[in-house]
C-alpha positions in Angstrom: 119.0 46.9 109.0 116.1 48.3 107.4 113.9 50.1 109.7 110.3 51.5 109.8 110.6 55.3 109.8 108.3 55.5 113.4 111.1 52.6 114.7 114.1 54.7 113.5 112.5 57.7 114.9 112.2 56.0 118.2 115.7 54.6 118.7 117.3 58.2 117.9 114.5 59.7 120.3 115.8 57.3 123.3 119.1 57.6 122.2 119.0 61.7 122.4 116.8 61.6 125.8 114.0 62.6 124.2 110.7 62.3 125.6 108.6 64.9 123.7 110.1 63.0 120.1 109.6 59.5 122.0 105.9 59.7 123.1 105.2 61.5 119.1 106.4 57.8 117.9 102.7 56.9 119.6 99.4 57.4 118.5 96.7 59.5 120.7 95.6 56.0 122.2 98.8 54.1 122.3 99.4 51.7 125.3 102.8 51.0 126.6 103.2 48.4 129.4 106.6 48.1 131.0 107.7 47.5 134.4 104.4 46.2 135.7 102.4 49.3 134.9 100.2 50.1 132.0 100.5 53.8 130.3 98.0 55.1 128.4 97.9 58.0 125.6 101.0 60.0 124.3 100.9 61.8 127.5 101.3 59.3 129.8 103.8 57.5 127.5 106.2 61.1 127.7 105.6 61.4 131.6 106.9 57.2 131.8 109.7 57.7 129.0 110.9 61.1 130.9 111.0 59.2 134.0 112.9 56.3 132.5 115.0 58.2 131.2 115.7 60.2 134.2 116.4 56.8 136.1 118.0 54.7 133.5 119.6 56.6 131.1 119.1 53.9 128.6 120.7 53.6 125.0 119.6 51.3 122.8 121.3 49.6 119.8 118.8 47.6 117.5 120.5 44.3 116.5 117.2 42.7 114.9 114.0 43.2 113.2 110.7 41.2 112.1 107.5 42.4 111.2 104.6 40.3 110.5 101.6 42.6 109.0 100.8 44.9 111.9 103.0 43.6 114.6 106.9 43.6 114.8 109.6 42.3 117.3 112.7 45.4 117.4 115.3 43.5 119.8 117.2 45.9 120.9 120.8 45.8 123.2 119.8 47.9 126.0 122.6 49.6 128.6 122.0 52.3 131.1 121.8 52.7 135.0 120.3 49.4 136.0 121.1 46.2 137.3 122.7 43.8 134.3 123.1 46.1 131.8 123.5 45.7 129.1 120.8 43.0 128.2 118.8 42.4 125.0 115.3 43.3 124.7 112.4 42.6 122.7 110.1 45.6 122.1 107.2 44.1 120.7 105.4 46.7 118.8 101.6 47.2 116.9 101.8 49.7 114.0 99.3 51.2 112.3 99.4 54.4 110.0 103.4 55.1 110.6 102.1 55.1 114.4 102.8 53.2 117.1 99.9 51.5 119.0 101.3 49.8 121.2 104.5 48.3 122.8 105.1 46.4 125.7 108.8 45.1 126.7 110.3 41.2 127.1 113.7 39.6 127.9 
């Protein structure tokens, strides 16, 4: 599967636990909204990732890809600590200049 270098970046970042590599993926603005909550700049997106990931321990395996001009859908097999793992995902994503704007998570 043929990848965007920022989406290829941030599978091997989750994969490796890496929050500091994970929130880079985002622009300075970027807005993530998973779980209910709304995060906001790369900062808060490493503080939510590195709590995720602290909770979850989530892998994630991309078994699609579509993109459509700015916009993409990465579905992803997701398995970690929670309840019905492992599930699919769709991280729908925004990108703009190799950065991620935003992404915000569906089943």
């Amino acid at each position: 599967m043929n990848l965007p270098k920022v989406i290829s970046d941030l599978v091997a970042a989750q994969n490796n636990f890496d929050s500091a590599a994970y929130a880079n993926c985002f622009s300075e603005t970027a807005v993530v909204e998973d779980e209910g909550k709304t995060h906001n700049g790369r900062k808060e997106i490493e503080h939510w990732i590195a709590d995720s990931n602290e909770r979850y321990k989530a892998t994630i395996k991309p078994v699609s890809y579509e993109e459509n001009g700015t916009k993409s859908i990465l579905k992803a097999e997701t398995s970690g600590n929670f309840p019905g793992s492992p599930i699919v995902l769709s991280y729908h994503l925004e990108i703009t200049h190799e950065l991620i704007r935003s992404l915000k998570f569906t089943v």
